[in-house]
N, C-alpha and C positions, 0 to 999 in steps of 0.2 A: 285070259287075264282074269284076276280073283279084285276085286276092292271090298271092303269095311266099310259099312254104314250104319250109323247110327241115326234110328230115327226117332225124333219126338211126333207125334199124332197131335191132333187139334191144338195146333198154335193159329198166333193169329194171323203172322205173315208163312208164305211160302220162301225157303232160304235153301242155298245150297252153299256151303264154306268145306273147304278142303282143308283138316287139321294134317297132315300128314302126306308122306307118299300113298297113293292109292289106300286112302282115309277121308270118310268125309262124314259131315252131319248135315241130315235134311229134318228140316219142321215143313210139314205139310198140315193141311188145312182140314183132311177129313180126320174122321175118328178112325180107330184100332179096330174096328168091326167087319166083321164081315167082307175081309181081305182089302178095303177100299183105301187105305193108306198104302199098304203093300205095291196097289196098282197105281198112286202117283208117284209113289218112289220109282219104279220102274219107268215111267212116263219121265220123269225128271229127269233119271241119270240116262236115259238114250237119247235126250236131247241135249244136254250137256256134253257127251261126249260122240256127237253127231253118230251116232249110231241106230240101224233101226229097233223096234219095240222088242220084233223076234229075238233081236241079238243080246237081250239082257234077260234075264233072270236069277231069282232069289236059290242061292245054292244049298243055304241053309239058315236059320232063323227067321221061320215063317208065323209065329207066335211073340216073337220077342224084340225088342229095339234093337239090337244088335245083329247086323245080318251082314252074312258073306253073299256077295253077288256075282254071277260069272258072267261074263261081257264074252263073245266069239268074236274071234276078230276078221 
């Protein structure tokens, strides 16, 4: 399974809202550096979608707000 995320980096609250089918936007709390946003968006959406850490990763848009994610099911 593929989902669409869009992330804002250093916000102030941590949020997870689903604009769509397998669509969503996360504001996470770390900066765009040093992969550390990257890894609460991952953290976020395997616990959102009770899945474990192994089973999500970034499939593409590893540099940019908009990323395709692939979940194993």
């Amino acid at each position: 399974m593929y989902i669409y995320v869009k992330v804002k980096a250093k916000a102030k609250t941590e949020e997870l809202s689903e604009v769509g089918p397998n669509r969503f936007t996360i504001c996470v709390r770390e900066a765009a550096q040093r992969g550390e946003a990257n890894k609460r968006v991952l953290e976020i959406v395997a616990t959102h979608l009770g899945r474990p850490l192994s089973a999500v990763r970034i499939f593409s848009g590893h540099t940019t707000p908009n990323k395709l994610l692939s979940i194993k099911d």
